[in-house]
C-alpha positions in Angstrom: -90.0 -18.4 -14.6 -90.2 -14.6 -14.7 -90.3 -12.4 -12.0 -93.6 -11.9 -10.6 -92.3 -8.1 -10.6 -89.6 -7.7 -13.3 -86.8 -4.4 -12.3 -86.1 -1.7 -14.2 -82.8 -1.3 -15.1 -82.0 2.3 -14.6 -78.9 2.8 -16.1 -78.4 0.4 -19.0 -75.7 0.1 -22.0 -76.0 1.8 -25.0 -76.8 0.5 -28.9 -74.1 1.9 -31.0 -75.7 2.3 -34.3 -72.6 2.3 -37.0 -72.9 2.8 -41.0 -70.4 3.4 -43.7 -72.4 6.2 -45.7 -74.7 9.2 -44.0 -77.3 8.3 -46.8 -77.7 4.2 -45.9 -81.4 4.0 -44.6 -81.7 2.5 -40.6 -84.0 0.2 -39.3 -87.4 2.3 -38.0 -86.2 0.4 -34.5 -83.2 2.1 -33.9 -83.1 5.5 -36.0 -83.7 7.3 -33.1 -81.8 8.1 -30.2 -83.8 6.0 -27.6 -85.3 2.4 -27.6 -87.5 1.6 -25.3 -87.6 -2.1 -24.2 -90.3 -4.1 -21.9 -89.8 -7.8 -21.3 -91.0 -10.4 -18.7 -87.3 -10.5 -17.5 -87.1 -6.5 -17.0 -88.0 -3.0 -18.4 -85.6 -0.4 -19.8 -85.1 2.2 -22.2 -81.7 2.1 -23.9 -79.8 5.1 -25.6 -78.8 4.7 -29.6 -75.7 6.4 -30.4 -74.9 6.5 -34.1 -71.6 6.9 -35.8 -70.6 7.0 -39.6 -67.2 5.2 -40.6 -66.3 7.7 -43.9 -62.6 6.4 -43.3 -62.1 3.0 -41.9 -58.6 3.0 -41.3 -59.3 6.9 -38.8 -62.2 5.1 -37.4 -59.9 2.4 -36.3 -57.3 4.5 -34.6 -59.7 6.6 -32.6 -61.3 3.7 -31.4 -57.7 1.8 -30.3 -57.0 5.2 -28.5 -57.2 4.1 -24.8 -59.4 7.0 -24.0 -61.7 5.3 -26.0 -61.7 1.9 -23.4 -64.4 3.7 -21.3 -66.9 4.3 -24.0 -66.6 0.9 -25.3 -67.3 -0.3 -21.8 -71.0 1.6 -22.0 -71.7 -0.4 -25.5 -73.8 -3.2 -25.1 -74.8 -3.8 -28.5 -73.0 -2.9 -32.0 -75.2 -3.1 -34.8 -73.8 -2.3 -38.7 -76.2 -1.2 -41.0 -75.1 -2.0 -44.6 -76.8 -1.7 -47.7 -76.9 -4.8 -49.8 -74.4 -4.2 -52.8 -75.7 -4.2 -56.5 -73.0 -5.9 -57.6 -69.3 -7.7 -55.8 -67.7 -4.2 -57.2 -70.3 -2.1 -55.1 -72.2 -0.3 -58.1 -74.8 2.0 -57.1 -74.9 3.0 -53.0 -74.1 -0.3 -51.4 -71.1 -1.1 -50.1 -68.3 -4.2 -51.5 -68.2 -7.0 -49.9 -64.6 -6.5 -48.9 -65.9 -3.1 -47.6 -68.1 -5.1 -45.4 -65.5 -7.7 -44.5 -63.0 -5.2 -43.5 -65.8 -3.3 -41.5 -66.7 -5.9 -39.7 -63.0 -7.2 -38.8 -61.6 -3.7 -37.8 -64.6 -3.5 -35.6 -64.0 -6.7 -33.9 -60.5 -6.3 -33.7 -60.4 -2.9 -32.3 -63.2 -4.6 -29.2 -60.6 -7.5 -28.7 -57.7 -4.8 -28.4 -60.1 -2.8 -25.5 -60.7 -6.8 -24.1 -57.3 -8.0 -24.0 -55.7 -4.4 -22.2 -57.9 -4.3 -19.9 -58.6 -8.3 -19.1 -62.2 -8.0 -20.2 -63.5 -4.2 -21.1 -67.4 -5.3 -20.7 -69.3 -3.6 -17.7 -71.2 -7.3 -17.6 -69.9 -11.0 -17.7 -70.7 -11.9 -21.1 -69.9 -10.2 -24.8 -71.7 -7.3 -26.2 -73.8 -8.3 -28.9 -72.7 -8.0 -32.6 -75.5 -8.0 -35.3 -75.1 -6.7 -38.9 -78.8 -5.4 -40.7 -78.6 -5.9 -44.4 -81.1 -3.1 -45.7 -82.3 -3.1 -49.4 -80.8 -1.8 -52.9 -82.8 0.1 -54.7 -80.7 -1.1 -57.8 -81.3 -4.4 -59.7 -80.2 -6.2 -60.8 -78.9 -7.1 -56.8 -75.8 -9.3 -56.0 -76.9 -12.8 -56.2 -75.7 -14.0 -52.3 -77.6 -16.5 -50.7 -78.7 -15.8 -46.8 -76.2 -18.9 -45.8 -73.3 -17.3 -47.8 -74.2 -13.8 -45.7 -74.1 -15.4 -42.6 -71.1 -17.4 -43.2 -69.1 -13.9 -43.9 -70.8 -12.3 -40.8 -69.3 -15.1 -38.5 -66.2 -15.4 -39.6 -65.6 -11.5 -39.6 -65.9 -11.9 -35.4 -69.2 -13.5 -34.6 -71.6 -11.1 -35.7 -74.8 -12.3 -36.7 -76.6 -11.5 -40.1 -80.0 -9.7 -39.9 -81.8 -9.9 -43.2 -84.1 -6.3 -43.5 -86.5 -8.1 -46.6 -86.8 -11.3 -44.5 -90.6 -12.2 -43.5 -91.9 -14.6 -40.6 -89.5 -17.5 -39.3 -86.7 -19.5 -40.9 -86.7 -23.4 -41.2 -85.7 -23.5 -37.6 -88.8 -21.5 -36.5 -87.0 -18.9 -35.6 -87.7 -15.0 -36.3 -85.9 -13.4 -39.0 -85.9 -10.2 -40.2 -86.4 -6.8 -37.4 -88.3 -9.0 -35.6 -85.0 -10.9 -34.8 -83.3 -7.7 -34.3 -85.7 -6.7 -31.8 -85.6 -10.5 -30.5 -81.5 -10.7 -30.1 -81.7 -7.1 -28.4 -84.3 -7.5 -25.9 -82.4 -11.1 -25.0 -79.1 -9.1 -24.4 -77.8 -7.9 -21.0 -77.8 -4.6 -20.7 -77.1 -3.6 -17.2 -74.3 -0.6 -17.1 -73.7 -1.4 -13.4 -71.9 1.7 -12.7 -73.8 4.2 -11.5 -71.8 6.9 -10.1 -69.9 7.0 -13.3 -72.9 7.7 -14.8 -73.8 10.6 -11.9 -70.5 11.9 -12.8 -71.1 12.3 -16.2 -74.4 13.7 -16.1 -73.1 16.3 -13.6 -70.4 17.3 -16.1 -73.0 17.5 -19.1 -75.3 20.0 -17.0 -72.1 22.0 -15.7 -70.7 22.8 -19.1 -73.5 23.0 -20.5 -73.5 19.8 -23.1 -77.2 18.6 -22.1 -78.8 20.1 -25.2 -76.2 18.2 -27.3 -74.4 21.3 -28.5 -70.6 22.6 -27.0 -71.5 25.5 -26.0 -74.9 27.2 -23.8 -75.3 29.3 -21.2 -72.7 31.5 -22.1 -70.4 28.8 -21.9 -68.4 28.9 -25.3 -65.5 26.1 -25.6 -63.3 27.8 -27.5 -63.1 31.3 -26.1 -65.0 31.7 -22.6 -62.1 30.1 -20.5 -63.6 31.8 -17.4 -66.9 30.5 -17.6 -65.1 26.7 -17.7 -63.2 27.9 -14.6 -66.7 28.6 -12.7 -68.5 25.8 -13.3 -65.1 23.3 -12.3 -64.8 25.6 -9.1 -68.4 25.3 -8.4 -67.5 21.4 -8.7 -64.8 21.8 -6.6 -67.1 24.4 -4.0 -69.3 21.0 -3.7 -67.0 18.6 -2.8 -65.9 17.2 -5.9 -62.6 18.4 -6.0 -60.0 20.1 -3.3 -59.2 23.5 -4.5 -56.0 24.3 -2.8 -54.9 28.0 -3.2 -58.4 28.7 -4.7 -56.8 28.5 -8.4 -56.5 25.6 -10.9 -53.2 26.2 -12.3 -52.9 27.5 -15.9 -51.5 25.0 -17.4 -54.3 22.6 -16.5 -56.8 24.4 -17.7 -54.9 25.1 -20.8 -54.9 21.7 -21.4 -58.8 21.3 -20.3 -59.3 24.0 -23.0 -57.7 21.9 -25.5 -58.8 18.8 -25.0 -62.2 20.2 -25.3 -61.2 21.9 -28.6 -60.1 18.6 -30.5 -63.3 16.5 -29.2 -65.5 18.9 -30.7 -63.3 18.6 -33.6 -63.6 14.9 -33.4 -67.4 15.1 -32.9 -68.3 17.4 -35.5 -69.9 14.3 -37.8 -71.7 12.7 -34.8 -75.1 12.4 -33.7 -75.7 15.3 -31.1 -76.5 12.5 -28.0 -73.1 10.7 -29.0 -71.3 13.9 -29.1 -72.4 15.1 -25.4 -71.3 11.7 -24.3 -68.0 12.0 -26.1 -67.3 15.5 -24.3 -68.6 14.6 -21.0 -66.2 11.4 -20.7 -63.4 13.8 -22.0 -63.9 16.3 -19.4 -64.4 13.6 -16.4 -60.8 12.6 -18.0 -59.7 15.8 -17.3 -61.1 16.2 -14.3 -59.6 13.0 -12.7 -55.7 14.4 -13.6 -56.6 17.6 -11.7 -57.6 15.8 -8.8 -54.7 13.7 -9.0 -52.2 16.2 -9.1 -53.7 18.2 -6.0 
């Protein structure tokens, strides 16, 4: 029975929205960078990050990096948006089927690698949920693949379940297909991050250098250049407890290396969407941050 007053969950996971071409069209449910969600069970509003995988093979070992482990753990749903190929070559703007298979597999393999070096990377008990969204070709004639053959290739690439973008109504079953599964899988999912001074730290990182308007650089604050304005806002951090500033100075060295570790994540966030990219940056700096307090 629900709750007669269902919670809110304050700080869920996030939707990672992934595609393999800027131009493949997204569900109307989660093109954006929030989606808000009200059930019997609870209330929320989750954040959507989006990511493009131009190159499958650099996607993969970014995402084996073990830097990458804590983002992974704030994912609580991946979702692939493909566009249905034209033909088993790919013609036209969809993708091959062994484009899709290999997507698919990397992905999973790259979340069993996070699972299996960290003894289960989740921030909740059970699996984040995998969904692949099949959205139309605009050329025909299309690949002639039956709904059963799709789904058959979706679970054996890792589990993922097949979302059919043109489906109407319910299946033989009487279950939804279509975005109303989509939205029926995703409001079923758990989504509580748990955590919440990780995510205090973050967000106190994102104001301090200036990342909460998406962007590297505001306030004065400019990554590659305007070391001393870094300096400040980690000394005010430090002024307010977060870190012991012994002899009043970080040392040289580690903010050299601050300065370029911020240098190659913008680098490596220059194709992202601007909420993924402030997340991306703030975790990197809270990386940071940890090996100067560990070395006071």
């Amino acid at each position: 029975m629900p709750p007669s007053n269902p919670p809110t969950i304050s700080n869920p996971l996030r939707i990672l929205v992934l595609t393999t071409s800027p131009s493949t069209p997204l569900p109307q449910l989660i093109e954006g960078s929030e989606l808000p969600l009200e059930t019997p069970y609870y209330s929320t509003t989750l954040p959507i990050w989006h990511d493009t995988i131009s190159n499958l093979q650099e996607w993969r070992t970014e995402w084996l990096a073990p830097e990458a482990g804590e983002v992974i753990q704030s994912i609580g749903a991946w979702v692939v948006v493909i566009r249905k190929p034209s033909s088993a070559q790919g013609e036209g703007e969809g993708e091959t089927i062994e484009t899709i298979r290999s997507t698919l597999s990397t992905i999973h393999g790259v979340l069993s690698h996070h699972r299996e070096i960290s003894n289960g990377y989740t921030a909740v008990d059970n699996d984040p949920l995998l969904s692949v969204v099949g959205m139309p070709q605009p050329l025909r004639p299309l690949l002639n693949m039956k709904n059963e053959e799709w789904e058959d290739l979706s679970l054996d690439c890792g589990g993922w379940e097949w979302i059919d973008s043109e489906a109407k109504g319910k299946n033989e079953f009487g279950e939804n297909v279509g975005f109303e599964r989509l939205k029926e899988t995703l409001e079923a999912n758990e989504w509580d991050g748990g955590d919440v001074d990780a995510e205090n730290n973050i967000n106190v990182f994102e104001t301090e250098l200036g990342l909460r308007d998406g962007s590297f650089a505001s306030e004065g604050i400019e990554v590659e250049t305007d070391a001393p304005g870094m300096h400040e806002a980690i000394l005010d951090h430090q002024e307010d407890g977060g870190i012991e500033n012994h002899g009043g100075n970080i040392q040289v060295e580690e903010l050299e290396s601050m300065m370029l570790k911020m240098q190659a994540i913008k680098e490596k966030g220059a194709g992202m969407a601007d909420d993924e990219r402030k997340h991306f940056a703030a975790k990197a700096v809270a990386e940071v941050m940890k090996s100067v307090e560990s070395t006071d």
